[in-house]
BAFIBA-650359 format. One line per 4 residues: their letters; for each residue x, y, z of C-alpha. Coordinates in nm, 4 decimals, always signed. Last residue first. Layout:
% residues N
a> X/Y/Z | ... $
***
This chain:
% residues 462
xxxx> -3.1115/+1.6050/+0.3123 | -3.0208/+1.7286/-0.0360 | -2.8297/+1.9856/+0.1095 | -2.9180/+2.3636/-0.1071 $
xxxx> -2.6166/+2.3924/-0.3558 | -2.2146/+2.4594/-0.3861 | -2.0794/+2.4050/-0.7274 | -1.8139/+2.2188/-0.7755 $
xxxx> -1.4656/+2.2542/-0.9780 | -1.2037/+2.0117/-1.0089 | -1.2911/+1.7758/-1.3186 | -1.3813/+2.1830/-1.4737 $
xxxx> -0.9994/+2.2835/-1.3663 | -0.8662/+1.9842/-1.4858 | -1.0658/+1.9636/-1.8391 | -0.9022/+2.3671/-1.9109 $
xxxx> -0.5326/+2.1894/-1.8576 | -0.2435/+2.2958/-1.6430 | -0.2041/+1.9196/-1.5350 | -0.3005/+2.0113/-1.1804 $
xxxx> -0.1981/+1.8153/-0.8361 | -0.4372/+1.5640/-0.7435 | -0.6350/+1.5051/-0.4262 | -0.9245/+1.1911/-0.5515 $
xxxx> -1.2718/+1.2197/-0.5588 | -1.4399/+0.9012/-0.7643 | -1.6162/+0.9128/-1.0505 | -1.3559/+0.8338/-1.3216 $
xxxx> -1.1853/+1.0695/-1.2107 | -1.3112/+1.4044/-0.9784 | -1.1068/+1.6553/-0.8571 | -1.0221/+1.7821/-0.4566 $
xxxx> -0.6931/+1.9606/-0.5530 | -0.3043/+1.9215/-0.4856 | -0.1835/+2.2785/-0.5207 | -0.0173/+2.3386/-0.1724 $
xxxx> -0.0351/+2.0011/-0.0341 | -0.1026/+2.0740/+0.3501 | -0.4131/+2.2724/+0.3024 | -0.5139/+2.0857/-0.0073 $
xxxx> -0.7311/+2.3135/-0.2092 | -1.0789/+2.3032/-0.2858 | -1.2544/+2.4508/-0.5933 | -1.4953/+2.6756/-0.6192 $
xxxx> -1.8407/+2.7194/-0.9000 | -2.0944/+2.9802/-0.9055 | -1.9709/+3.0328/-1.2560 | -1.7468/+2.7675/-1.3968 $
xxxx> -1.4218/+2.6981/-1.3443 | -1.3890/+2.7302/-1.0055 | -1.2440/+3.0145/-0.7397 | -1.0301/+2.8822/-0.4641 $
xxxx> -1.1504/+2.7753/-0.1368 | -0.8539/+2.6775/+0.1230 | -0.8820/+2.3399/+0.2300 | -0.8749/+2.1444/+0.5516 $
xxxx> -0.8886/+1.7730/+0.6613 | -0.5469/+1.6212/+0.5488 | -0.4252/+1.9359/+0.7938 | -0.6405/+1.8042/+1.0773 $
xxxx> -0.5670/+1.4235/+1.0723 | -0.1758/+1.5541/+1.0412 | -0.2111/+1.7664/+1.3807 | -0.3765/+1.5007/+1.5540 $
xxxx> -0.7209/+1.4927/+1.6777 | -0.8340/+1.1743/+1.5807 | -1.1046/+1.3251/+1.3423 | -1.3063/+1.0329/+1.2934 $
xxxx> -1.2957/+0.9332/+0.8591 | -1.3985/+1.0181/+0.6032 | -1.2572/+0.9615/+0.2249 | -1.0712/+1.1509/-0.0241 $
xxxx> -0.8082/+0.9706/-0.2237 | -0.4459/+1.1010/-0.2094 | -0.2951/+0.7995/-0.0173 | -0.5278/+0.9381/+0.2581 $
xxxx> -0.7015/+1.3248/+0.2120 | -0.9346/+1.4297/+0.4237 | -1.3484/+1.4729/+0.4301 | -1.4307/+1.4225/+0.8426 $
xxxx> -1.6479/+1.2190/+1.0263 | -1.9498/+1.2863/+1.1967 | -2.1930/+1.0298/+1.1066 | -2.4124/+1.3006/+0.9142 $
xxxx> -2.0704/+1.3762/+0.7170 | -1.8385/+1.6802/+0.7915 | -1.6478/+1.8991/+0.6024 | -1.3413/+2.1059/+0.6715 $
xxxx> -1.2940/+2.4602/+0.5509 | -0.9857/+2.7088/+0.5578 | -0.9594/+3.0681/+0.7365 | -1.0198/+2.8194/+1.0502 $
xxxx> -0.6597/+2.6945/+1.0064 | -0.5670/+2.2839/+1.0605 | -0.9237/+2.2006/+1.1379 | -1.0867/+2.4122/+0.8830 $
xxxx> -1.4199/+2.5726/+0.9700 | -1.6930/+2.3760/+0.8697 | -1.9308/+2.2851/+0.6313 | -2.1800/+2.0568/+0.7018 $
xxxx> -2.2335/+1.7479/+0.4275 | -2.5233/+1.5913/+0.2122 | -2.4827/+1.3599/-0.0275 | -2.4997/+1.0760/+0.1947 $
xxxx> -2.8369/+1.1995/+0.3343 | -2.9344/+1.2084/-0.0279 | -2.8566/+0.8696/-0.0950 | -3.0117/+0.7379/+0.2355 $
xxxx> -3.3446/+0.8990/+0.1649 | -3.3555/+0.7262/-0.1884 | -3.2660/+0.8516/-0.4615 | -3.5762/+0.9577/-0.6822 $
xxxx> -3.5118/+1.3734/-0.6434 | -3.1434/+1.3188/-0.7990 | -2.8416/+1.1512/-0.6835 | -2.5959/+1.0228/-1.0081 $
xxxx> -2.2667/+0.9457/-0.8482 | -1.9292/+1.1241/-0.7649 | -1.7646/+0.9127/-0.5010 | -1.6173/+1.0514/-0.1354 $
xxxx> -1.5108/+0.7577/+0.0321 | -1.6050/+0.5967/+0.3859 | -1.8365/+0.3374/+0.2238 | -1.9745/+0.5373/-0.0073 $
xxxx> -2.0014/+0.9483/+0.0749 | -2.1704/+1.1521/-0.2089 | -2.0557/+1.4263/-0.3629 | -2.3029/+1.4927/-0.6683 $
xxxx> -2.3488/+1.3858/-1.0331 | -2.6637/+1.5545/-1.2206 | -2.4344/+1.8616/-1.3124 | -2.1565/+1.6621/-1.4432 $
xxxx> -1.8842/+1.9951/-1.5953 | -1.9625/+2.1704/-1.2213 | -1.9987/+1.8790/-1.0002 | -2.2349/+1.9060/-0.7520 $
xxxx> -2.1921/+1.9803/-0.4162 | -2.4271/+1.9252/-0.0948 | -2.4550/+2.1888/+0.1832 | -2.5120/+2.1795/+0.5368 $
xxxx> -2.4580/+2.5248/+0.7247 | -2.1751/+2.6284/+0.9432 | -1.9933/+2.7908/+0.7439 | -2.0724/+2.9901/+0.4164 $
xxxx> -1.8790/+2.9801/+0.1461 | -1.7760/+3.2518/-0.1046 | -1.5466/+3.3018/-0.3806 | -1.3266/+3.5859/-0.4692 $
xxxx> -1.3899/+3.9516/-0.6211 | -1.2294/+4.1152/-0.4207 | -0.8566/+4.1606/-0.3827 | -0.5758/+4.0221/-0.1589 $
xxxx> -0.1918/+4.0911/-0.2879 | +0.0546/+3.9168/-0.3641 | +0.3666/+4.0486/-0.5726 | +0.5932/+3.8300/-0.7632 $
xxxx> +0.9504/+3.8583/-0.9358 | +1.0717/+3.7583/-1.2391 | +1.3684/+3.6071/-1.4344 | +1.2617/+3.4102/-1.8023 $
xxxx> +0.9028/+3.2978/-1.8716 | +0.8268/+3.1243/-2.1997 | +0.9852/+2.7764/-2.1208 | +0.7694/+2.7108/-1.7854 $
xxxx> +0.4996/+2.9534/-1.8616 | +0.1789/+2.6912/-1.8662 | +0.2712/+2.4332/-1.6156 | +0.5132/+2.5560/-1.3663 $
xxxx> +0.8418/+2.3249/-1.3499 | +0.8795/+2.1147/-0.9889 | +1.1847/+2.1593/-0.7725 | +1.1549/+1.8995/-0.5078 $
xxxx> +1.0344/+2.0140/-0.1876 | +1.2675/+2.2286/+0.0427 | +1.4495/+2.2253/+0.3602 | +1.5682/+2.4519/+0.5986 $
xxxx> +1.4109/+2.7099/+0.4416 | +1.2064/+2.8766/+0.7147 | +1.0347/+2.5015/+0.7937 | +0.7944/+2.5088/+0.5444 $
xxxx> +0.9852/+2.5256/+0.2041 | +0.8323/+2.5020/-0.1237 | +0.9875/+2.5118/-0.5154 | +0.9622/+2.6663/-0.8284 $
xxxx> +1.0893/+2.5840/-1.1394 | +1.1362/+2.7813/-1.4731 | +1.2508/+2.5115/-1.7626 | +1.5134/+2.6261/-2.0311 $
xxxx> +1.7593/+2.3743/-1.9059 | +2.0586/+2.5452/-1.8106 | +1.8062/+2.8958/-1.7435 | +1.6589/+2.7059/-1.4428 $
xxxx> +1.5246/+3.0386/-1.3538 | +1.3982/+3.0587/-1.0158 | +1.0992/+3.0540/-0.8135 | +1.0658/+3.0354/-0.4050 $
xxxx> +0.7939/+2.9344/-0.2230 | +0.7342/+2.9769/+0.1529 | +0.5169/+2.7946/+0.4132 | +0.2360/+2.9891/+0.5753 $
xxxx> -0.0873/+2.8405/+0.4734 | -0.1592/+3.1094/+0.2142 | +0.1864/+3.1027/+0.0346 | +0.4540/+3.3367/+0.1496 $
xxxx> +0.7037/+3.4606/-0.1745 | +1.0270/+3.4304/-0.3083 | +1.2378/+3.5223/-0.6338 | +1.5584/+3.3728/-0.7061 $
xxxx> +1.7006/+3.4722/-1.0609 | +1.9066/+3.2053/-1.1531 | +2.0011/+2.7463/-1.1611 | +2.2634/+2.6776/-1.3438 $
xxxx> +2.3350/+2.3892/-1.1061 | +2.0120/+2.1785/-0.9499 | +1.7621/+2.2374/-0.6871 | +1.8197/+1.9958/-0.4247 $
xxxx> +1.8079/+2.2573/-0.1605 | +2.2320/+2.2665/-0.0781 | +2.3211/+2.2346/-0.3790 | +2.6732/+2.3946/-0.3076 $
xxxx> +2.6267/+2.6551/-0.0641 | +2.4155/+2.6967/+0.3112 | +2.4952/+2.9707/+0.5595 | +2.6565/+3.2393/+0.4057 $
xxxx> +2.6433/+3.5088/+0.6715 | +2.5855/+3.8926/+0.5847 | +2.7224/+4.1700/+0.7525 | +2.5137/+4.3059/+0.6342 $
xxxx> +2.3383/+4.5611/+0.4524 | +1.9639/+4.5006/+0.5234 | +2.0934/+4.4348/+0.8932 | +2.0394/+4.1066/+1.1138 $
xxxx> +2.2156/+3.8827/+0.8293 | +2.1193/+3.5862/+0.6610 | +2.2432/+3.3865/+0.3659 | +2.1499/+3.0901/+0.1145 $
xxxx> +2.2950/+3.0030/-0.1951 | +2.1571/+2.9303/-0.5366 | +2.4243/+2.7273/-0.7235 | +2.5791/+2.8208/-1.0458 $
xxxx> +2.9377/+2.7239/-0.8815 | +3.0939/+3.0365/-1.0172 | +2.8424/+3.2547/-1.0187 | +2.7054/+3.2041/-0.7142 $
xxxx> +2.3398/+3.3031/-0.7043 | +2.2192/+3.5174/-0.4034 | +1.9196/+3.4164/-0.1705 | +1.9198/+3.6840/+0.1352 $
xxxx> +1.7657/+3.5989/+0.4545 | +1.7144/+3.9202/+0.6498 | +1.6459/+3.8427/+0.9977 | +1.4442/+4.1023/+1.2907 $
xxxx> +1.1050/+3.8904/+1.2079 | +1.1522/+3.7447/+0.8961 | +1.3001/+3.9346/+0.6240 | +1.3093/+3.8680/+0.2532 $
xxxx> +1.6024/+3.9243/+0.0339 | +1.6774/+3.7920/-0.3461 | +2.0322/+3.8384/-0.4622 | +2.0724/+3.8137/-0.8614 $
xxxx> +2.4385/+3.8061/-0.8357 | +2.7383/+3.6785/-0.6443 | +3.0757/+3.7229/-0.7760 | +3.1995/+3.9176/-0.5175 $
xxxx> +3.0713/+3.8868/-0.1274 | +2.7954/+3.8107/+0.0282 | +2.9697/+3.9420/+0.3139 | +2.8853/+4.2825/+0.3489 $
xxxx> +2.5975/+4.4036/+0.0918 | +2.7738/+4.6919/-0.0761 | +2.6162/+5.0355/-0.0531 | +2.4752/+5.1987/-0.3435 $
xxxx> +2.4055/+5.6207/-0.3068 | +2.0718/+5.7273/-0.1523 | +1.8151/+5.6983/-0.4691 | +1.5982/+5.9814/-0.5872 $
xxxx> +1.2751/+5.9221/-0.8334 | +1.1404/+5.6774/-0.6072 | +0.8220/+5.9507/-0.5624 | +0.8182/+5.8732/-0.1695 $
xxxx> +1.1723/+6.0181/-0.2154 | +1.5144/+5.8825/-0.0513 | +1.4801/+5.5676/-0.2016 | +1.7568/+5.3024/-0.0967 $
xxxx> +1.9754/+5.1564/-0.3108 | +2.1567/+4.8732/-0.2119 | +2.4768/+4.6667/-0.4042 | +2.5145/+4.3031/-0.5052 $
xxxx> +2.8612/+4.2247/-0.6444 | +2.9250/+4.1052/-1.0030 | +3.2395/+3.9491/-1.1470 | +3.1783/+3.9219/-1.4655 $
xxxx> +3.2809/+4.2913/-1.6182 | +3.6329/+4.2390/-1.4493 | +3.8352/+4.6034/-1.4773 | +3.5378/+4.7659/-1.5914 $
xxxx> +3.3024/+4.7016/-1.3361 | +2.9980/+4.4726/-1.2115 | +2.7274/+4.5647/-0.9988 | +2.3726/+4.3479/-0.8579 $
xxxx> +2.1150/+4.5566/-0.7729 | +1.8926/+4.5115/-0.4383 | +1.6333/+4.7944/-0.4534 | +1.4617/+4.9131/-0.1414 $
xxxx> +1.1999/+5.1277/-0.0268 | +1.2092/+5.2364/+0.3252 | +0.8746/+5.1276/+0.5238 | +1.0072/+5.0285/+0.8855 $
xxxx> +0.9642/+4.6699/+0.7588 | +1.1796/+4.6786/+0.4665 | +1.1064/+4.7414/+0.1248 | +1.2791/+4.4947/-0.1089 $
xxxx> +1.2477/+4.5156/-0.4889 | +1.5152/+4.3639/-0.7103 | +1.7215/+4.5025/-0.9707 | +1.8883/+4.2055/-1.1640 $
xxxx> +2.1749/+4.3825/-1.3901 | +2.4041/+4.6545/-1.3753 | +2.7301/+4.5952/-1.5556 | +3.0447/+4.7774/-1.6286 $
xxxx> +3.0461/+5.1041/-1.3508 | +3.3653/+5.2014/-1.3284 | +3.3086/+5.4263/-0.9960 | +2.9258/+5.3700/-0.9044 $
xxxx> +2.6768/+5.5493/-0.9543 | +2.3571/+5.3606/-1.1097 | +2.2487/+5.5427/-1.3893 | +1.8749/+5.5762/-1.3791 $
xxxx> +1.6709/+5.5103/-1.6673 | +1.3181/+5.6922/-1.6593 | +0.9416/+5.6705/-1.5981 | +0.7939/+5.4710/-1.8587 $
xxxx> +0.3932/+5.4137/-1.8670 | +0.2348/+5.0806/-1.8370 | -0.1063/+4.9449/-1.9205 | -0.2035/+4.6071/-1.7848 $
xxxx> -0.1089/+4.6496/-1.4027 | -0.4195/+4.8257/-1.2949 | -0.2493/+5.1612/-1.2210 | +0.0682/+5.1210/-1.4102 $
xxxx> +0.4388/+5.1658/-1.3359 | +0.7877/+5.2176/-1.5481 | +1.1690/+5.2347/-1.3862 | +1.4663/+5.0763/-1.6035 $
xxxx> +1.8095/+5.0131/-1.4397 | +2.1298/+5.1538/-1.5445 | +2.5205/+5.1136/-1.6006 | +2.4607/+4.8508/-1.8854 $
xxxx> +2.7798/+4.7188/-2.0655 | +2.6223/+4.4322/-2.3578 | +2.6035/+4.1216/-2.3668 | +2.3582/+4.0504/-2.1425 $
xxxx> +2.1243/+4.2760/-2.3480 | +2.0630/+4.6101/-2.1926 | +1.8040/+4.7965/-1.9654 | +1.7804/+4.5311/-1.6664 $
xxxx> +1.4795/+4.5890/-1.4891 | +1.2336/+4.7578/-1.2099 | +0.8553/+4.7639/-1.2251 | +0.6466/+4.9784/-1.0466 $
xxxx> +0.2643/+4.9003/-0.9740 | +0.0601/+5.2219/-0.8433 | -0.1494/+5.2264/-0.5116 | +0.0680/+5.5429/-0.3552 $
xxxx> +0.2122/+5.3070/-0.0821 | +0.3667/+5.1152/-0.3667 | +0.2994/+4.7543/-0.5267 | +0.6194/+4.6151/-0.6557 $
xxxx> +0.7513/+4.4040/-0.9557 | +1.0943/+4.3239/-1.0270 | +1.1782/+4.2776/-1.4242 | +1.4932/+4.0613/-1.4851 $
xxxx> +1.5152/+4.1945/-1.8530 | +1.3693/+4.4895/-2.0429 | +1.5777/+4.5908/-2.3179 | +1.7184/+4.8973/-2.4640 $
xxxx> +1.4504/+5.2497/-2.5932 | +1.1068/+5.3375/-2.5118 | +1.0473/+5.0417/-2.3028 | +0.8101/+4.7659/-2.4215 $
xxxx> +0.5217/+4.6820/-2.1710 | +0.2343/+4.4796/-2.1684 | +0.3684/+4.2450/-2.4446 | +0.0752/+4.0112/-2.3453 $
xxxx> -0.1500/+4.1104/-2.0716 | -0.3480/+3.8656/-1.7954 | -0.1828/+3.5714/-1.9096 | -0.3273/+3.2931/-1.6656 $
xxxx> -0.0058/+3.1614/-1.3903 | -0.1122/+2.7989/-1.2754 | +0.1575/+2.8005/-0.9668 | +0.1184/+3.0637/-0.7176 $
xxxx> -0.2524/+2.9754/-0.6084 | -0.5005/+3.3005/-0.7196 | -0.2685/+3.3357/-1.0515 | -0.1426/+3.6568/-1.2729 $
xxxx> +0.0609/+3.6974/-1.5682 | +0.2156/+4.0048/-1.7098 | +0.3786/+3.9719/-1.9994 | +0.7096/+4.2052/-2.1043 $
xxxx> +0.9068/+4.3372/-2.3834 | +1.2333/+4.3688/-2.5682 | +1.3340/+4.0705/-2.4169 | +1.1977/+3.8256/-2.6923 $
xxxx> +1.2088/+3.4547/-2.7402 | +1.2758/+3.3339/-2.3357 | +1.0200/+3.6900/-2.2789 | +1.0198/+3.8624/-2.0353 $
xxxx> +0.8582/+3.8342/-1.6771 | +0.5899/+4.0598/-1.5538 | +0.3957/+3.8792/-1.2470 | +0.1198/+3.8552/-1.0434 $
xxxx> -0.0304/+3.6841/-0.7504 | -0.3463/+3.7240/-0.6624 | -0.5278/+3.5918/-0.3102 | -0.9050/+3.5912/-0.3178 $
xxxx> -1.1993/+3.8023/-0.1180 | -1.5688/+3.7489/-0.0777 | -1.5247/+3.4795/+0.2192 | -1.1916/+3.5997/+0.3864 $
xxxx> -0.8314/+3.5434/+0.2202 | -0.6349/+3.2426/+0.3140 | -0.3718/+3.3270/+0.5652 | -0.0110/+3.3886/+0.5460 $
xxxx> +0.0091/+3.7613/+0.4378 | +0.3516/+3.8720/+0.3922 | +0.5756/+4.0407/+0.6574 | +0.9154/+4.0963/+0.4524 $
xxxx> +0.7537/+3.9940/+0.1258 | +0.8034/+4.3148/-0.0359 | +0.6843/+4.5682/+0.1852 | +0.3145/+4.5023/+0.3735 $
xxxx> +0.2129/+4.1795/+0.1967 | -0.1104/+4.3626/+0.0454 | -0.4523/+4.4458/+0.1064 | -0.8199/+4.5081/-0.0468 $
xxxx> -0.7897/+4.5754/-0.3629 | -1.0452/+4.5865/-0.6292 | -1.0668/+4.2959/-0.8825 | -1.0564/+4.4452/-1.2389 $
xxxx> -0.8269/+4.1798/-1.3942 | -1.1268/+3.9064/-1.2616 | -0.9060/+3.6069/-1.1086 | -0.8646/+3.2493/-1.3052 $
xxxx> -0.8667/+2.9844/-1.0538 | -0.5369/+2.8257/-1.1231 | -0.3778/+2.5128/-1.0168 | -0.1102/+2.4683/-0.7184 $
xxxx> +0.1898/+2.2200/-0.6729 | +0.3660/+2.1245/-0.3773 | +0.6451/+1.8236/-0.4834 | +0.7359/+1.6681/-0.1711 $
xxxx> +1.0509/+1.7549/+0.0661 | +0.9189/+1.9595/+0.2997 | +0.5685/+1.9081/+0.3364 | +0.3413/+1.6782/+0.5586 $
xxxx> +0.3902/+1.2952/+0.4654 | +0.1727/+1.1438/+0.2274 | -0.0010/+0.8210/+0.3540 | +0.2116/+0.5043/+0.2307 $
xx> +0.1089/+0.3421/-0.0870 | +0.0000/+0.0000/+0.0000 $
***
């Protein structure tokens, strides 16, 4: 028999997509760039988004933006949303500003090519996006500039982590701060070395948790993603963990992380050696990680790019503490129905018998593992979880594992008036149907997945 799946790290976390509506109104953010982000599912009405503006693997002339309500199946929200007046647009960093507009930082010139500044545009709604202006970055000798990353700490100063090169070794790059000494970022305090990550590190990725900044460079010698920490934005900084130390591979770039609804931390990263863009979790503050897993959809199109969350409205609704029954949204006779401990997907209309609809018929809870989640209940009183990745019922034994196989976050379906449930403690394994029974799957990236896992909540049968 398979044996149950453990609790993350080290398994593959995936998540599908629940497309979002581009015109969602904001409600909140992940106060600075990831330094305190939110770690809770978003409230009945609301739904996480996640977007980003890579370039292109055929073209970095221009930019799409992409957006996703789960961190994995990225929809294109804009194609070529953003071509800069003049150079290139690589490496873009996205960030959502205290003034409600989207700026976007990047690399202005072809790799091969000396570039001594970074690109600055923003947009209100993140599909139409106006230039601002190339800033030289001053430094003595100035060769390279490349990679500017967002970070705004947790007193509020804006941040961007640039990684420096000059003339007398263009390769060797070294990652510098600017800080922005305007609420405008039109004026930048002049770059400061981060102590001890040391030459020939680029791409550096920071977040901070609690008073620690842990800072994810790339060596570029080794080609390994590194790990660092330091109790100052500046340093001294601490390299804690080299070689391939995650399990993510060699030629491996562009770092990017961000806090996933039930807490635990994904990072992305170029895999640029074999044209795939990977991302991979962590729930133990990156001790260790899940297997690197490509993201369906943009994996091979994407190249280096950051992501902003944010909370909007728009999202899906359930109410707890009711009895509902579900029905699936692309089988609209075929309901939920508990058989013999399992979930199935049947036939149950107004001729099944009493039984039938009783079995079809569930209270909706909140989550054991995280009330911001859901748990469901059967008239005997057990509990929908995941085991061996089929969904079944069982007595809630009161153990942390029983209660995280027993809650899901609700994700917008497929369909209208449709959700979908996600695995609490298998970031992007979903409830779906096959062949008529509920099983927890990870998504293909397909249309027929996101209809096999969407339901539509309706009045309890019993």
């Amino acid at each position: 028999m398979t044996p149950h799946p453990a609790t993350p790290p080290r398994r593959t976390l995936l998540r599908a997509l629940a497309a979002l509506p581009a015109s969602a109104a904001l409600l909140g953010e992940a106060p600075g760039l990831l330094g305190s982000s939110l770690a809770a599912a978003p409230p009945n009405g609301s739904a996480t988004r996640y977007t980003i503006v890579p370039f292109l693997n055929s073209d970095d002339g221009t930019v799409n933006v992409y957006q996703s309500d789960d961190a994995t199946d990225f929809r294109l929200l804009r194609s070529s949303a953003y071509t800069p007046p003049a150079g290139r647009i690589r490496d873009a960093s996205i960030l959502r500003h205290t003034d409600g507009y989207y700026y976007v930082t990047y690399t202005t010139h072809t790799w091969q090519d000396p570039s001594t500044t970074i690109g600055f545009a923003r947009s209100s709604d993140r599909v139409t996006w106006t230039f601002l202006y190339d800033y030289t970055v001053p430094l003595t000798n100035l060769s390279r500039a490349w990679a500017p990353e967002w970070f705004v700490d947790s007193d509020g100063s804006v941040n961007v982590i640039v990684s420096c090169s000059t003339t007398d070794d263009e390769w060797i790059f070294t990652p510098y701060r600017l800080r922005a000494t305007n609420s405008a970022l039109t004026a930048w305090a002049p770059p400061v070395a981060l102590s001890g990550v040391g030459a020939n590190h680029i791409d550096t990725f920071i977040v901070k948790i609690g008073s620690t900044y842990h800072a994810f460079p790339k060596n570029e010698t080794t080609k390994y993603i590194e790990y660092a920490t330091a109790s100052n934005l500046s340093g001294p900084y601490t390299i804690r963990r080299t070689g391939d130390w995650a399990g993510w591979g060699s030629y491996r770039e562009g770092p990017a992380l961000v806090q996933l609804d039930n807490g635990g931390w994904r990072i992305f990263f170029d895999g640029y050696g074999d044209g795939n863009y990977y991302y991979s979790d962590s729930h133990d503050t990156f001790a260790t990680w899940s297997a690197p897993a490509a993201l369906p959809g943009i994996s091979g199109t994407a190249r280096h790019f950051t992501v902003v969350k944010e909370t909007v409205s728009g999202g899906p609704s359930l109410a707890r503490g009711g009895t509902r029954s579900f029905r699936s949204a692309n089988y609209p006779t075929r309901y939920w129905q508990q058989r013999s401990a399992l979930l199935d997907l049947p036939v149950v209309s107004g001729s099944s018998t009493t039984a039938e609809k009783q079995a079809a018929t569930f209270t909706v809870v909140a989550g054991l593992a995280d009330a911001s989640g859901y748990s469901f209940r059967d008239a005997a009183g057990g509990y929908l979880r995941h085991w061996d990745f089929r969904a079944r019922f069982d007595p809630n034994d009161g153990t942390s594992a029983f209660a995280k196989d027993a809650t899901f976050f609700l994700r917008a379906g497929a369909a209208s008036g449709a959700v979908r449930f996600e695995s609490y403690n298998y970031p992007g394994y979903y409830l779906r149907h096959y062949a008529y029974q509920l099983r927890v799957e990870r998504p293909d990236g397909t249309d027929l997945f996101r209809q096999d896992s969407s339901f539509v909540p309706v009045t309890a049968w019993a």
